[in-house]
ZAMARBA-520764 format. One record per residue (C-alpha): x, y, z; chain. Coordinates in steps of 0.5 Angstrom, whole numbers. Example, Ala and Ser with C-alpha at 12.3 -4.5 7.8 and 13.67 -1.06 7.14 Angstrom:
BEGIN
+-------+-------+-------+------+
:     x :     y :     z : unit :
+-------+-------+-------+------+
:    25 :    -9 :    16 :    A :
:    27 :    -2 :    14 :    A :
+-------+-------+-------+------+
//
This chain:
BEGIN
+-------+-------+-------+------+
:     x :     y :     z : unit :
+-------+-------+-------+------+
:     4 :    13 :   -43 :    A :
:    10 :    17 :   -47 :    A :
:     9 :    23 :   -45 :    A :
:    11 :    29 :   -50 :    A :
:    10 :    36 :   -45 :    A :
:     8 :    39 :   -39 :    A :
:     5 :    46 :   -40 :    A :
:     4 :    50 :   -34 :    A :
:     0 :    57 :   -34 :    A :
:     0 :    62 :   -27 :    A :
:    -6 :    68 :   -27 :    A :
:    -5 :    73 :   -22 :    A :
:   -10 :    79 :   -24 :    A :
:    -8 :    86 :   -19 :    A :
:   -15 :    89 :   -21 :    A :
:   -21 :    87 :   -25 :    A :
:   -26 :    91 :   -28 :    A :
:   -23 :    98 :   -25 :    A :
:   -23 :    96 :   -18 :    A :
:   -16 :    94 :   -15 :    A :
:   -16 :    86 :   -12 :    A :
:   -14 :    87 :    -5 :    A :
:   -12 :    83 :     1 :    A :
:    -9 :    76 :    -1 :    A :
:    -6 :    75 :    -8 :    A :
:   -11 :    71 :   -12 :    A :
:    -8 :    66 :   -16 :    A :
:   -11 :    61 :   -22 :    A :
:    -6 :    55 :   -24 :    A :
:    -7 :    50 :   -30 :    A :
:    -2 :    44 :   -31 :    A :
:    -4 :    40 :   -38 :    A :
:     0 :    34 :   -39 :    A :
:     1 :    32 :   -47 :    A :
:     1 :    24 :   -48 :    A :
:     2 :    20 :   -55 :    A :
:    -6 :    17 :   -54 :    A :
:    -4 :    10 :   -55 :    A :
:   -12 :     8 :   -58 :    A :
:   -12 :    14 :   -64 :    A :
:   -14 :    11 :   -69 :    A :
:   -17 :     5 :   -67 :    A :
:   -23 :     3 :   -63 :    A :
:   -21 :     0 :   -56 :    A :
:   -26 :    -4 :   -51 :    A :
:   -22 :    -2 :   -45 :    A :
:   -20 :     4 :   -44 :    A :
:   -18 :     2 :   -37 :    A :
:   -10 :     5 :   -39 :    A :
:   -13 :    12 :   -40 :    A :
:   -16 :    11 :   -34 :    A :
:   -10 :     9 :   -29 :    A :
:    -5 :    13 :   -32 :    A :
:   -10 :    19 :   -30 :    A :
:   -10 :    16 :   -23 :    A :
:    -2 :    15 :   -23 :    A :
:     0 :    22 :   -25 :    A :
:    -6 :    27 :   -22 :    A :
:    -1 :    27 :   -16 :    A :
:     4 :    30 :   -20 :    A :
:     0 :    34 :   -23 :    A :
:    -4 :    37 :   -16 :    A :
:     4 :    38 :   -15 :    A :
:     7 :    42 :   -20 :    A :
:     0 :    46 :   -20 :    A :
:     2 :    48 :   -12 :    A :
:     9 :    49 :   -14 :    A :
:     7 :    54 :   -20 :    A :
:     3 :    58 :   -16 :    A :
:     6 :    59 :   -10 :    A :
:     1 :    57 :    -5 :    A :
:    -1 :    51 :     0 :    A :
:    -6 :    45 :    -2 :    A :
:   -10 :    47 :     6 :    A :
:   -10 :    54 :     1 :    A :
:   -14 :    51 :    -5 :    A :
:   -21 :    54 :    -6 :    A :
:   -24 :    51 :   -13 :    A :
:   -22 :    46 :   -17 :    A :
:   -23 :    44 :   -25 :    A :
:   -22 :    38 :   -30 :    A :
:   -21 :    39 :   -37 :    A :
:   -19 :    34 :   -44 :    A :
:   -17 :    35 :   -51 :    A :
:   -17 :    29 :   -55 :    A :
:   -13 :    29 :   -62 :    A :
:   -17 :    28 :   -69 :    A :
:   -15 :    21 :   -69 :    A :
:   -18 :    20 :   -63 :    A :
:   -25 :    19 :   -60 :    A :
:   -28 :    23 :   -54 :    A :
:   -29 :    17 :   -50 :    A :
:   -22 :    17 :   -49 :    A :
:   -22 :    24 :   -46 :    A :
:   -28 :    21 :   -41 :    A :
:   -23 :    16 :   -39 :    A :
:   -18 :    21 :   -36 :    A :
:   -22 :    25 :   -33 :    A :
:   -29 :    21 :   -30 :    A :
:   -26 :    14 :   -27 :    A :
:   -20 :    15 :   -22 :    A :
:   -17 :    22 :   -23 :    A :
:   -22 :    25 :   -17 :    A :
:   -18 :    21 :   -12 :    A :
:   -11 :    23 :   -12 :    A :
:   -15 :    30 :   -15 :    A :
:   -18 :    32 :    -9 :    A :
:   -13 :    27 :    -4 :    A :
:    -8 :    33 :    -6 :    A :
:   -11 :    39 :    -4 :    A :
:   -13 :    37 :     3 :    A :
:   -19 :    34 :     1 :    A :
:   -25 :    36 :    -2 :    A :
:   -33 :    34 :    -3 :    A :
:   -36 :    36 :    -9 :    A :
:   -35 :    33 :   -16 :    A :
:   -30 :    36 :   -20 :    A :
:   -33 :    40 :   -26 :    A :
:   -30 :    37 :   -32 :    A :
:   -29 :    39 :   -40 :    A :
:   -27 :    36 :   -46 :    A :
:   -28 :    36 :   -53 :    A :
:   -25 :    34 :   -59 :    A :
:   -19 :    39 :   -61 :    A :
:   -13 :    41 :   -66 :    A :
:    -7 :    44 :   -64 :    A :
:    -8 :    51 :   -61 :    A :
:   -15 :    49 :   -59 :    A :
:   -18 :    52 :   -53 :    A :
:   -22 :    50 :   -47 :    A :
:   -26 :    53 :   -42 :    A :
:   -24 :    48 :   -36 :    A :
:   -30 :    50 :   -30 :    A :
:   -28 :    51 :   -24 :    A :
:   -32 :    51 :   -17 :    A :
:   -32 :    50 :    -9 :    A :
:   -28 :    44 :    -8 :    A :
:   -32 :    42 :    -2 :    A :
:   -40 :    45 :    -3 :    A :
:   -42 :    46 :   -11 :    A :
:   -46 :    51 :   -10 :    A :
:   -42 :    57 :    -7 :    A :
:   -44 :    62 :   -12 :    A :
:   -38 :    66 :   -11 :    A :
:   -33 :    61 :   -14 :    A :
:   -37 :    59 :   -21 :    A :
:   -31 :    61 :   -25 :    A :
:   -28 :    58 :   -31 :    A :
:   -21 :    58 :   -33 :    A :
:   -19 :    57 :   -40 :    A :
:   -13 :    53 :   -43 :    A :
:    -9 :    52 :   -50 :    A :
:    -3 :    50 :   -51 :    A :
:     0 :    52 :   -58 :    A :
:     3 :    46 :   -61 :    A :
:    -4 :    40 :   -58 :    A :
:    -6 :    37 :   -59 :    A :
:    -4 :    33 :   -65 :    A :
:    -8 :    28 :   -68 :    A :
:    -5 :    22 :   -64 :    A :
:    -5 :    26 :   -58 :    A :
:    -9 :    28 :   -52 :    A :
:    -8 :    33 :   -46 :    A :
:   -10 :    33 :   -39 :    A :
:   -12 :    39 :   -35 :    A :
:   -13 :    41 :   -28 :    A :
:   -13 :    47 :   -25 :    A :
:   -14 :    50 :   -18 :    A :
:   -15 :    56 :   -15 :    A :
:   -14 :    60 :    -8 :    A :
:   -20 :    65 :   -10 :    A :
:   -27 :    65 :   -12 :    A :
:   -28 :    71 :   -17 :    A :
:   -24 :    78 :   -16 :    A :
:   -31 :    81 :   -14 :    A :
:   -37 :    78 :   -13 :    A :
:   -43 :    81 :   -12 :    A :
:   -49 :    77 :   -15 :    A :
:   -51 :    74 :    -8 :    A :
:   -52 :    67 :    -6 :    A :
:   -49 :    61 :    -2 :    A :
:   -42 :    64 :     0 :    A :
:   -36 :    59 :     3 :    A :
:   -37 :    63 :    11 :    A :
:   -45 :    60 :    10 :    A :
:   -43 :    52 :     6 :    A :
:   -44 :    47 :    11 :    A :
:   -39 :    42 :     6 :    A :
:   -43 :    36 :     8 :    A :
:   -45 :    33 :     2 :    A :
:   -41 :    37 :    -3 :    A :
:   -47 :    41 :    -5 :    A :
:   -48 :    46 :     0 :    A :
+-------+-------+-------+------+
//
């Protein structure tokens, strides 16, 4: 795949609403990868190409998130996966990235996980934004770590182009409050609870 950027965002919130963040810093890390989609405009059968390039550089991806953000992947709480496909493309090919073989490497590169990773995509245009869902990498159902954390790169994606994204972060929400499994009462066993 003919790779045209990595775009890489770090947010660190010191306080939410008026009440100041306390203990550990909380950090939010995307990495997006823009590729030249190399089935814009055409239909394509096999989409396996997307597929395996997505499994090949998701290591690449989990590491520059850590690395952007500063912290261990035995210290990633939530995780998410998002794709933006170009007009010339279809949204089948921003599945192909995300849902067949990326979870792997994903969850292999922060130490484990065993709930699924929440996913996005859309078709899009330069500057498009998306939500990427985030939640608790190992019991989907820990309230505390329903977030979102939304991305969008200035000049992708262009028509013949498509962005992958993933993100991770250390923390739930700033200041959880609305009750719920918590990480202390997840069992982690089947990635739900």
């Amino acid at each position: 795949m003919k790779i045209r950027k990595f775009y890489t965002w770090v947010e660190e919130p010191k306080i939410d609403g008026e009440k100041p963040i306390e203990g550990n810093p909380q950090k939010k890390v995307s990495v997006a990868v823009v590729i030249e989609n190399p089935f814009a405009g055409k239909y394509q059968e096999d989409l396996s190409e997307l597929a395996d390039w997505s499994e090949k550089i998701a290591p690449l991806m989990v590491e520059k998130a850590l690395t952007a953000a500063n912290i261990d992947e035995s210290e990633a709480q939530n995780y998410g996966k998002a794709a933006i496909v170009g007009g010339n493309g279809e949204l089948e090919h921003a599945a192909a990235v995300l849902h067949p073989k990326l979870g792997k490497p994903f969850r292999a590169g922060l130490a484990g996980g065993k709930s699924i990773i929440p996913s996005a995509k859309k078709m899009g245009y330069p500057g498009a934004a998306i939500d990427v869902p985030l939640h608790y990498k190992d019991a989907a159902y820990v309230r505390t770590h329903f977030d979102a954390m939304e991305v969008s790169i200035p000049d992708a994606p262009r028509d013949n182009e498509l962005v992958l994204i993933l993100s991770v972060t250390n923390c739930g929400r700033p200041h959880p409050r609305v009750g719920g499994l918590t990480i202390e009462e997840a069992e982690g066993k089947d990635g739900l609870r």
